[in-house]
N, C-alpha and C positions, 0 to 999 in steps of 0.2 A: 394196301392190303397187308396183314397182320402173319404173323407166319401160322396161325390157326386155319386162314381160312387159305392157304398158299394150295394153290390146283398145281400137284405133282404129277406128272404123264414120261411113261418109256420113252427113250429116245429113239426112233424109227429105223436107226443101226445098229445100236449093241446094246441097246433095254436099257440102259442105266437109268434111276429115276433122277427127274430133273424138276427143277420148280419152273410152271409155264412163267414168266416172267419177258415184259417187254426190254429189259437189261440185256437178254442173252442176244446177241447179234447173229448166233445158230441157230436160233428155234428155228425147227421143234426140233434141230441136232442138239445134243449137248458138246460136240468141238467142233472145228474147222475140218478136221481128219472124218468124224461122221460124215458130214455135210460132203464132202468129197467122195468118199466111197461111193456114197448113191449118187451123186452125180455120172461117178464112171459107170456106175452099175445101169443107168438109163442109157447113156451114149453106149453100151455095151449088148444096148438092146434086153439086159435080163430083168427089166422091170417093161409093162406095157398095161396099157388101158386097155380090157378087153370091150372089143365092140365090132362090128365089120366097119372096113375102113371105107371111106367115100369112094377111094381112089387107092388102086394097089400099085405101087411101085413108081411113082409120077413123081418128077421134082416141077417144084413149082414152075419153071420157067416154059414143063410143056403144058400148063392148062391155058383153058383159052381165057384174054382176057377182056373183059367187059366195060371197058373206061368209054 
């Protein structure tokens, strides 16, 4: 890919524009430090898939299992 035809996209943390590239070992982060924040930010519960859940408040080990 040519740098004309280079697909630049925000970084999903701090906006920076970044060249989508299979090189970056972040995508779609542009650092380690992006890539991390949202990580904490998920286990922090401040990101979430809206939808109703299957199952409220159940850890795996009470569902029944079907083997």
């Amino acid at each position: 890919m040519n740098k004309a035809s280079a697909i630049t996209v925000p970084c999903p943390h701090c906006k920076t524009e970044l060249v989508w590239d299979s090189g970056n070992p972040f995508r779609p982060f542009c650092s380690d430090s992006c890539k991390n924040h949202d990580l904490i930010a998920w286990a922090n519960e401040e990101h979430n898939i809206p939808g109703d859940s299957l199952h409220d408040d159940v850890l795996s080990r009470d569902l029944e299992q079907d083997f």
